[in-house]
C-alpha positions as CSV (number, residue, x, y, z in Angstrom):
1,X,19.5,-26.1,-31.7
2,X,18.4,-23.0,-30.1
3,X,14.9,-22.4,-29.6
4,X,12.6,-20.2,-31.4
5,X,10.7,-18.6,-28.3
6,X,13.1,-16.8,-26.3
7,X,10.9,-16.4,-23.3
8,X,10.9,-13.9,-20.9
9,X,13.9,-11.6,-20.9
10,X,14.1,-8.3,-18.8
11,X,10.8,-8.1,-16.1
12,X,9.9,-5.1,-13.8
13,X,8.2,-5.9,-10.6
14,X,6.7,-3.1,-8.7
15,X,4.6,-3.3,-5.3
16,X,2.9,-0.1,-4.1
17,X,0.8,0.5,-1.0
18,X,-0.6,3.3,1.2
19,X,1.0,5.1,3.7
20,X,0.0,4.1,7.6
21,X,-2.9,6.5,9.3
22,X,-1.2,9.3,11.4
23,X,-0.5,7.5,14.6
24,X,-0.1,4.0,13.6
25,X,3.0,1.9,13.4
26,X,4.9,2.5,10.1
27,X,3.6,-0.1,6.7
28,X,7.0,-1.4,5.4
29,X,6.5,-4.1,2.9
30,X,9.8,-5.3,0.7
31,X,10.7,-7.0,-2.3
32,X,12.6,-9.7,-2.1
33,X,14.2,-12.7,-5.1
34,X,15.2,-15.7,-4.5
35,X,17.7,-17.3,-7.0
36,X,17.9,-21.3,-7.1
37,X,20.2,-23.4,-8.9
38,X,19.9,-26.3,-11.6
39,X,21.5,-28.7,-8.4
40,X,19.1,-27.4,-6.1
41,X,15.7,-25.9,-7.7
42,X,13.7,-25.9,-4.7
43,X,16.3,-26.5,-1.6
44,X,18.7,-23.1,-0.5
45,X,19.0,-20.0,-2.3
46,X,22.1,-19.2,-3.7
47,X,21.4,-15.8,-3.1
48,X,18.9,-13.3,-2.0
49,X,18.5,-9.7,-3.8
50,X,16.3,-7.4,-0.8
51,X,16.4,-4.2,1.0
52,X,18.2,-1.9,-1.5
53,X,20.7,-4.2,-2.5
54,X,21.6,-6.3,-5.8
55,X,22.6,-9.9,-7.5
56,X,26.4,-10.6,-7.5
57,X,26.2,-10.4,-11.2
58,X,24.1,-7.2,-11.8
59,X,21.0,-8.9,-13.5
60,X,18.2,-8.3,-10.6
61,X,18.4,-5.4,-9.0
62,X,16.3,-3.5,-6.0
63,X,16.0,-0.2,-7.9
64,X,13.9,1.6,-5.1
65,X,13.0,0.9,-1.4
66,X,10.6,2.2,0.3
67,X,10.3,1.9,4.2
68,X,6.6,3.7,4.4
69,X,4.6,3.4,1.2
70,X,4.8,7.2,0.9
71,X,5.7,8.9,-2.9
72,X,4.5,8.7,-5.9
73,X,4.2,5.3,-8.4
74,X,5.4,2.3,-7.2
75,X,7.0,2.2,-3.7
76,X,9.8,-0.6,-4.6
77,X,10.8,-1.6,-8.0
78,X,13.0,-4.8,-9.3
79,X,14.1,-5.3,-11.9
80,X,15.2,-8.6,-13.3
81,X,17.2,-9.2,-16.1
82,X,16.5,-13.1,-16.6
83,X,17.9,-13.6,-20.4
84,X,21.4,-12.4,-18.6
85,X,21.3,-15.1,-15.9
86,X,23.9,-17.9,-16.2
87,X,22.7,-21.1,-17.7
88,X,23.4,-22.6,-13.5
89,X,20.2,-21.2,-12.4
90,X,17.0,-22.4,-12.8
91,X,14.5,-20.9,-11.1
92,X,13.8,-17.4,-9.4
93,X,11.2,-16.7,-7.0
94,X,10.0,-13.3,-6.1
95,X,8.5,-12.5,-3.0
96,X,6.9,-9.7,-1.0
97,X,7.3,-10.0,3.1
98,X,5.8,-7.2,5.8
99,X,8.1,-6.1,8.3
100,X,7.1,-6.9,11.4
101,X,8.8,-4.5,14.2
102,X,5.6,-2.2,15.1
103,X,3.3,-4.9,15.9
104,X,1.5,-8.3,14.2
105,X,0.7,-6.8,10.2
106,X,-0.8,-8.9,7.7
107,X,-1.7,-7.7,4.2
108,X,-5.5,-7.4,5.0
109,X,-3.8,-4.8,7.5
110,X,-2.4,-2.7,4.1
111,X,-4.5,-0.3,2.5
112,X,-4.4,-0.4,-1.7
113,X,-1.2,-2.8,-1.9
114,X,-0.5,-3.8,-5.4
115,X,2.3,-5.9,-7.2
116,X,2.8,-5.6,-11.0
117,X,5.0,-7.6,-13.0
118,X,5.7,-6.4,-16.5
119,X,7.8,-6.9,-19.5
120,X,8.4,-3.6,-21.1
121,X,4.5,-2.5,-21.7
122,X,3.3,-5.9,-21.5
123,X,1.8,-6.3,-17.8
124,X,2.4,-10.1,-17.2
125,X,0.4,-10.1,-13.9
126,X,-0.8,-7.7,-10.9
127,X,-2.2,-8.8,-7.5
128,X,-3.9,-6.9,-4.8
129,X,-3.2,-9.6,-2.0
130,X,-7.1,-9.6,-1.6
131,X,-6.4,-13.8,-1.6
132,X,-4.1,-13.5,1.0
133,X,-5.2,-11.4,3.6
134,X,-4.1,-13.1,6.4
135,X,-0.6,-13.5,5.8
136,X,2.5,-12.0,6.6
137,X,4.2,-12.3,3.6
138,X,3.6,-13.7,-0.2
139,X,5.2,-15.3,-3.1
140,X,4.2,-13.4,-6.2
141,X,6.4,-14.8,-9.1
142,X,8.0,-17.7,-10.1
143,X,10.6,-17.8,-12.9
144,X,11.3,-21.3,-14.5
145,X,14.0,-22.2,-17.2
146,X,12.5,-24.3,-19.7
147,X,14.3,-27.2,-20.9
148,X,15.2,-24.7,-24.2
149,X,16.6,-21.8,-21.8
150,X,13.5,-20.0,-22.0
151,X,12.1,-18.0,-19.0
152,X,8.6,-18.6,-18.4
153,X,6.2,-17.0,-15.2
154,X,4.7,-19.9,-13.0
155,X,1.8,-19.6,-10.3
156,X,0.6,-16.8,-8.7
157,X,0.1,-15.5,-5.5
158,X,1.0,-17.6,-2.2
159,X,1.0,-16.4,1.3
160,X,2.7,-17.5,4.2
161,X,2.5,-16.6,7.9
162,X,5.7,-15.9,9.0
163,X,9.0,-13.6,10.0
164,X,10.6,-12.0,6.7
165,X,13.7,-13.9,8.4
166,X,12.0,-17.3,7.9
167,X,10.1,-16.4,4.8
168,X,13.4,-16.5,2.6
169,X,14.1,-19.8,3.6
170,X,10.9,-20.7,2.9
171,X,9.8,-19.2,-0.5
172,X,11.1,-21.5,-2.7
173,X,10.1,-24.6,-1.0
174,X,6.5,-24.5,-1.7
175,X,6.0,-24.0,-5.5
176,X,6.5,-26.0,-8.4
């Protein structure tokens, strides 16, 4: 029997921030999901969507990239299209993770950073990192199958103090 409550189906998640002051090392923050299998919620991904790229299957994609914050709207955009993902995976977790090549940068370091997630013109959550301002990088979303195949949105905001590199290994481990 199939249940009435089909969850969540197609989210947008969109981070924005300002640009760095004239002189200072370049603000690059990135988007980055996680996908994790029924075998193995909370061990390895099976696979990483980040830095303009997208899912095997087609159903998240990295729709823009941004390496300065500069533009207008958001600065990277995701889009993840969870009703589409095969019945194997079981979780998703969406992270954000500062590049760290001019210099030690912690969210506290980034001016008017903001993460949306939304469900056509339903905003699910938003986050200004204000909790975490000593981190390095930060879970922002976690997708859970339900038992019925609904998505549902778990938790909030987490940071973490480490490499982008070590952060993707690490995202997944600490929620749930």
């Amino acid at each position: 029997m199939s249940s009435i409550n089909k969850g969540l189906e197609k989210i947008e998640v969109t981070l924005k921030w300002d640009p760095s002051p004239i002189g200072e090392p370049v603000r690059d923050l990135d988007l980055i999901a996680a996908t994790y299998t029924r075998d193995d919620p909370h061990g390895e991904p099976d696979y990483l969507v980040h830095f303009d790229s997208r899912s095997p299957d087609g159903t998240i994609t990295l729709n823009r990239d941004s390496r300065t914050g500069q533009g207008f709207g958001p600065d990277e955009a995701m889009t993840l299209e969870l009703e589409r993902l095969a019945d194997t995976y079981a979780r998703v977790v969406v992270g954000v993770a500062i590049q760290q090549g001019g210099g030690r940068m912690t969210f506290g370091d980034v001016a008017n950073s903001l993460v949306e997630i939304t469900e056509g013109y339903t905003k699910l959550a938003e986050d200004d990192f204000s909790g975490v301002p000593r981190s390095t990088a930060a879970t922002v979303a976690e997708f859970v199958r339900s038992d019925s195949g609904a998505w549902e949105l778990r938790g909030g905001v987490t940071g973490f103090d480490t490499e982008p590199e070590s952060f993707v290994r690490e995202m997944g481990r600490g929620i749930s």
